[in-house]
C-alpha positions as CSV (number, residue, x, y, z in Angstrom):
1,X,111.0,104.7,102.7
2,X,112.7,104.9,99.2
3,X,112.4,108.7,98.9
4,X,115.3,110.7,100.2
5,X,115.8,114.2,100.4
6,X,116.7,116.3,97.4
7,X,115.8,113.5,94.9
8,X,113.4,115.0,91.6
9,X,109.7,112.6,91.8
10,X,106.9,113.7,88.6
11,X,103.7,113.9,90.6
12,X,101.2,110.7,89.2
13,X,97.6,111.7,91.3
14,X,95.9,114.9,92.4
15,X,95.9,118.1,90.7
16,X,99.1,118.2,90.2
17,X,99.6,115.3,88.6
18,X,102.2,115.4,85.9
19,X,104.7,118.0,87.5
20,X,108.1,118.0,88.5
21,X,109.0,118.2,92.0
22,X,111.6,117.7,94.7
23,X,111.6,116.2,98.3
24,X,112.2,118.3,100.8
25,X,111.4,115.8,103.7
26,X,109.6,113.0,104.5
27,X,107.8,111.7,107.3
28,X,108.6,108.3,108.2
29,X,105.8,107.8,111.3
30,X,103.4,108.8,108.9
31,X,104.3,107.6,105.6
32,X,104.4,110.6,104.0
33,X,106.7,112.8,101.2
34,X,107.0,116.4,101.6
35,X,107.5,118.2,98.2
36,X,108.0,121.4,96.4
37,X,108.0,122.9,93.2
38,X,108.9,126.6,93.9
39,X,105.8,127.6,92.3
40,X,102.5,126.2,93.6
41,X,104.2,125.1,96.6
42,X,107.0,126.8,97.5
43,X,109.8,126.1,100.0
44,X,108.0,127.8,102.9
45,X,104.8,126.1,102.1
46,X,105.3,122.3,101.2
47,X,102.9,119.4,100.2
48,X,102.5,116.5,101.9
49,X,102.0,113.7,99.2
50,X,101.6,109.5,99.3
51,X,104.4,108.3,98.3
52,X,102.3,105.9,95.9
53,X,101.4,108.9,94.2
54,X,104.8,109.8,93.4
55,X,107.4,108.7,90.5
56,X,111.0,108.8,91.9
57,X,113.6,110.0,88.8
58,X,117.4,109.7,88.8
59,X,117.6,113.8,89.6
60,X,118.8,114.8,92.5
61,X,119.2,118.8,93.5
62,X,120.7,119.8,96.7
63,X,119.0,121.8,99.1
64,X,121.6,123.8,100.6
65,X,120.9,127.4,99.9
66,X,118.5,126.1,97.1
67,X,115.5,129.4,96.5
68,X,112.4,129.1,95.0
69,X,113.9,130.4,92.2
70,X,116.6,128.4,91.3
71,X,114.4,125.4,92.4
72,X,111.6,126.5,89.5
73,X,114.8,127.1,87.3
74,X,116.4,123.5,88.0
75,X,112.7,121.9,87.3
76,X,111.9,123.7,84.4
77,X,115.5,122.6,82.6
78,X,114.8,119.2,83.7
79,X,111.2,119.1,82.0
80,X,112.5,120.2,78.9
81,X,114.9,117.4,78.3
């Protein structure tokens, strides 16, 4: 699987479709990315997502001692540039 953890992906199906977010983990057995935004889907509560439905970017945040917070705060500088 191409996704890795840390790395930023822009979400391109589902409701939200369009937003910023970063892999937290991924489950090879089942093919799928697990994401979170800090926000909608916080740390403690990840997504599951198809990686099909994701865009990978050249971001990548690491997730040592990383808070929704500062995860919200990373995304947020990234959509504005």
């Amino acid at each position: 699987m191409e996704f890795e953890k840390g790395y930023v992906v822009i979400s391109r199906a589902g409701r939200d479709k369009g937003y910023y977010m970063a892999v937290t983990d991924t489950d090879e057995e089942k093919d799928f990315v697990i994401v979170a935004n800090g926000k909608e889907r916080p740390l403690d509560r990840p997504k599951r997502k198809n990686p099909k439905h994701l865009q990978k970017t050249n971001y990548k945040i690491d997730l040592e001692q990383l808070t929704d917070k500062k995860l919200r705060r990373f995304l947020n500088d990234l959509k504005k540039s």
